[in-house]
C-alpha positions in Angstrom: 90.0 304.1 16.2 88.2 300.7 16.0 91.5 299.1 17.1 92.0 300.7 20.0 88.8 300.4 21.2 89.0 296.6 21.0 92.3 296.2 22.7 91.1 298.9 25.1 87.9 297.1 26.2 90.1 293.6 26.1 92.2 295.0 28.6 89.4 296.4 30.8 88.2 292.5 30.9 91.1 291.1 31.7 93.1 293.0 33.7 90.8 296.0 35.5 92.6 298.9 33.5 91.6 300.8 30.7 93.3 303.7 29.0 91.5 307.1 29.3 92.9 310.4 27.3 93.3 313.2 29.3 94.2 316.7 28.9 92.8 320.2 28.8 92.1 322.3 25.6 95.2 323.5 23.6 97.6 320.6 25.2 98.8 317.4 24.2 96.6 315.0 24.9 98.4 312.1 27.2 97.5 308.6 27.6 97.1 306.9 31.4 96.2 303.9 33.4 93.1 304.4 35.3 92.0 301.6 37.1 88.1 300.0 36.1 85.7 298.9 38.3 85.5 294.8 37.1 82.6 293.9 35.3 80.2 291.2 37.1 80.4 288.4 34.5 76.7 288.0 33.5 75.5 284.6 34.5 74.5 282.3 31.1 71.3 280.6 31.0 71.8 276.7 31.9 69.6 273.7 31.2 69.4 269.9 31.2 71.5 268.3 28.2 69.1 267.7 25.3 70.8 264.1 24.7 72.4 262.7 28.1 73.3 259.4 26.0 75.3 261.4 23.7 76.0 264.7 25.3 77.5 263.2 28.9 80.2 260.5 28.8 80.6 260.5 32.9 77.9 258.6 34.4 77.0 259.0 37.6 79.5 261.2 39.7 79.7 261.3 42.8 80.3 264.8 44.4 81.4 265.9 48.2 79.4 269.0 49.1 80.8 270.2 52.1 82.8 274.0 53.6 85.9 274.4 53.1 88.1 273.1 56.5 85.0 270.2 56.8 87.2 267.1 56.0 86.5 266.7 52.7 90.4 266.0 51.9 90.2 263.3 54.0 87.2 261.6 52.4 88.4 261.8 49.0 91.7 260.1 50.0 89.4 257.7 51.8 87.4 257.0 48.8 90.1 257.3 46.2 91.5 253.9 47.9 88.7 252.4 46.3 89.0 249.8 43.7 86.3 251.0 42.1 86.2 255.3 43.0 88.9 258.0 41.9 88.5 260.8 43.8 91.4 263.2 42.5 92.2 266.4 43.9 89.9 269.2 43.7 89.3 270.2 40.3 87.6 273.4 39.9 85.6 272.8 37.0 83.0 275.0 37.5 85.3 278.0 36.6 86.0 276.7 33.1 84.5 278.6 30.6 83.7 279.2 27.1 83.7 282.2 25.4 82.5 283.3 21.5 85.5 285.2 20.2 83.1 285.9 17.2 79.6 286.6 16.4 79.6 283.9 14.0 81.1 281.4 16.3 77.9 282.4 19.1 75.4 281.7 15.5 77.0 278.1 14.4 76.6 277.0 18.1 73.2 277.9 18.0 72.3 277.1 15.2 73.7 273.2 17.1 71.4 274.1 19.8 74.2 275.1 22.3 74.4 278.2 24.4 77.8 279.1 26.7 76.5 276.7 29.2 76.0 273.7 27.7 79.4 273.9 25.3 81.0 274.4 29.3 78.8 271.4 30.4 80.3 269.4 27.9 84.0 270.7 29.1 83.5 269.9 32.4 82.3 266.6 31.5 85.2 265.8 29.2 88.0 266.7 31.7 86.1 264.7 34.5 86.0 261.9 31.6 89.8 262.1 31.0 90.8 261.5 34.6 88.2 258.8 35.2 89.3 256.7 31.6 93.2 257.5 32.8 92.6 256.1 36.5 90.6 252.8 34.6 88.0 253.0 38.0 84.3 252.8 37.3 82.9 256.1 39.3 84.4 259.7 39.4 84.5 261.7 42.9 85.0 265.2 42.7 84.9 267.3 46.0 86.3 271.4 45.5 84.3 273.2 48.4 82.9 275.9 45.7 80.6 273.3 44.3 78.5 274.3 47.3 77.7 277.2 45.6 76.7 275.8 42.0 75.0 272.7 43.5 72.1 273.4 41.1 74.0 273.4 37.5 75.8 270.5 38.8 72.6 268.4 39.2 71.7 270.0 35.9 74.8 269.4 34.0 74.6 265.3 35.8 71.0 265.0 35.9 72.3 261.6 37.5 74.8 263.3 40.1 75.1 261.6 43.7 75.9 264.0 46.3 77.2 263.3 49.9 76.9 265.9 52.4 80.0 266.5 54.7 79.5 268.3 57.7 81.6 269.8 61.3 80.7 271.2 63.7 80.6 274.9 62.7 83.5 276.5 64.9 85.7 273.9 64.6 85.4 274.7 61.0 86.1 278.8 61.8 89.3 277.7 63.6 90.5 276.2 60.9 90.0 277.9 58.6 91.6 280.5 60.1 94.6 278.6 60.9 95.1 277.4 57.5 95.9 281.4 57.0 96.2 283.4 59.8 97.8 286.4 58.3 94.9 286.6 55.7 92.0 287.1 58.1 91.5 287.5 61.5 89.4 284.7 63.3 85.9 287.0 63.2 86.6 287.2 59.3 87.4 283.3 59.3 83.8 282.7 60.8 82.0 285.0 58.9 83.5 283.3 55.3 83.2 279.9 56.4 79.5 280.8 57.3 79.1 281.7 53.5 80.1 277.9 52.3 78.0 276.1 55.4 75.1 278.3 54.2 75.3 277.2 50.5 75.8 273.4 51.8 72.5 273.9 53.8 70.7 275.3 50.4 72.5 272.1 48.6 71.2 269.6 51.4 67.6 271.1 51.3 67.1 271.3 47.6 69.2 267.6 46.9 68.8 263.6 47.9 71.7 262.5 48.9 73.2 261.1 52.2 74.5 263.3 55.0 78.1 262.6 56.6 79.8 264.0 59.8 83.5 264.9 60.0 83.3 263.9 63.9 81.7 260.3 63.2 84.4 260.0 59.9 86.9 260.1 62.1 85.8 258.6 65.0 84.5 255.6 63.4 85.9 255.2 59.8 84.7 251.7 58.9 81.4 252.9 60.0 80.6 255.4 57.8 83.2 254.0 55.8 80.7 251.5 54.8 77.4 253.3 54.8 78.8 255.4 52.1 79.9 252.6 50.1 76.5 251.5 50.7 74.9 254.6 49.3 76.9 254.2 46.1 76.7 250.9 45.7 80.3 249.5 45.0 81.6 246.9 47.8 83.3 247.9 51.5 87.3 247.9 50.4 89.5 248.2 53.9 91.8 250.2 51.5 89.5 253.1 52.7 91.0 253.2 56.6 94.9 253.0 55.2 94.6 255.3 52.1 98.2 255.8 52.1 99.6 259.6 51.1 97.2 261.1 49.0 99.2 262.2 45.6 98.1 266.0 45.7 99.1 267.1 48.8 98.7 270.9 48.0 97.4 274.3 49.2 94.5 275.5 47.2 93.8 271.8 45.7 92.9 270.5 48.7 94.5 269.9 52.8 98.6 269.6 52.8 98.7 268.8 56.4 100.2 266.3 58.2 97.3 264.3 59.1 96.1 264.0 56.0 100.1 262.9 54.6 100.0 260.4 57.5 98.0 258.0 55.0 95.4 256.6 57.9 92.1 258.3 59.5 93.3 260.2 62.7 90.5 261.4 65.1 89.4 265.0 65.0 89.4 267.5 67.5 87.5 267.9 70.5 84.1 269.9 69.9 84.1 273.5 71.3 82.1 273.9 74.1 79.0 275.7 73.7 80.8 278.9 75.2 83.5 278.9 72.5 81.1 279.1 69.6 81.1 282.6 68.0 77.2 284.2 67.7 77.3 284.2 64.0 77.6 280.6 64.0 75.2 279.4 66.5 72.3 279.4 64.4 74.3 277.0 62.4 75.2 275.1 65.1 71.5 274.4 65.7 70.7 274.0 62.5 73.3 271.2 62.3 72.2 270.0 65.4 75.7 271.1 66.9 73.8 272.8 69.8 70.3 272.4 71.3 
């Protein structure tokens, strides 16, 4: 039946199952679970808004491209001191999306001229909207580690986008990463997934202006870089940036819950590893970076 079909392929979308009769010839037919293969999500075409004036009411965002483990907690607490910059906690936005429950709802969009990705372009721009109005600051900071990998509909979606880099030095980014979890993966696995997030930050850096930062030199020297980045985005110094005070989301998933970061003031980072405790899959990095020579 037409109904079951729907509710069958609704729950193959949803949840990975499906319901499959089985049963030879001559017996009762039964009804099971069978577990589905999930379907890769096909990605949805995305473009520059046809009227930035009217189609994008955040102007200007600022966004932290950096790995995950890299710092970028830190800076947004930093920057969130700001008079004039909230930097919230990291907000996901690139996995909202839209979806046509009905054929006629995919015709009246385009019939407005909007596919999937623009109606989601105008989402994420609305939610980053709300929590700039509510804060009553004049620039928005967003800094979830994923953008890395969707560094080219961001631009797209903010054709006026500033991005700041955030680097480490690549092993120091392995251990923690695998610290922050050490029953999930072993330290080789911790490399090897951080290596997927400094790669897509590389790709961002290469194919984006913006202005490069390092964790080590954050830390080391906060009013520093404090300043050139305050430079870059044109709002004044503020000293609030080197006593940020407890950052209000202090939450795993949403960005670092440690205790440096709940301490309220920039501590200094780690030593570097020495060249001889850098795992091989990251030395290319490392050079890249210009971690190692």
């Amino acid at each position: 039946m037409k109904w079951q079909r729907t509710i069958n392929g609704a729950l193959a979308r949803y949840t990975g199952f499906q319901f499959n009769r089985v049963g030879k010839a001559g017996q009762a037919a039964t009804t099971t679970v069978q577990e589905k293969a999930p379907v890769k999500r096909p990605e949805t075409p995305f473009r520059l808004p046809a009227d930035p004036k009217t189609d994008r009411l955040v102007q200007a965002p600022v966004f932290i491209i950096s790995p995950v483990r890299s710092g970028s907690t830190l800076l947004r607490a930093m920057l969130n001191a700001h008079p004039d910059l909230h930097a919230p906690h990291e907000l996901h936005v690139r996995r909202l999306r839209v979806e046509f429950d009905t054929s006629l709802a995919e015709k009246a969009m385009e019939a407005l001229g909007h596919n999937k990705a623009d109606l989601e372009h105008l989402l994420w721009d609305r939610v980053l909207h709300r929590e700039l109005v509510r804060s009553g600051k004049r620039y928005i900071v967003e800094k979830t580690p994923a953008n890395a990998f969707a560094y080219e509909r961001l631009s797209t979606c903010w054709p006026d986008a500033r991005f700041v880099f955030l680097l480490r030095h690549p092993a120091s980014i392995a251990s923690s990463w695998y610290e922050a979890s050490p029953g999930k993966r072993t330290p080789d696995e911790a490399a090897a997934d951080a290596l997927r997030y400094m790669k897509a930050v590389q790709r961002a850096r290469k194919a984006l202006p913006g202005l490069t930062v390092r964790y080590e030199e954050l830390t080391a020297e906060p009013e520093r870089v404090g300043r050139a980045i305050c430079d870059f985005l044109g709002v004044p110094w503020a000293p609030e940036l080197l006593t940020y005070g407890t950052p209000d989301v202090v939450t795993k998933g949403l960005g670092d819950w440690k205790d440096k970061i709940r301490s309220g003031t920039v501590q200094r980072g780690r030593d570097l590893p020495r060249p001889d405790q850098i795992p091989d899959v990251l030395k290319d990095m490392c050079r890249t970076w210009e971690y190692l020579t």
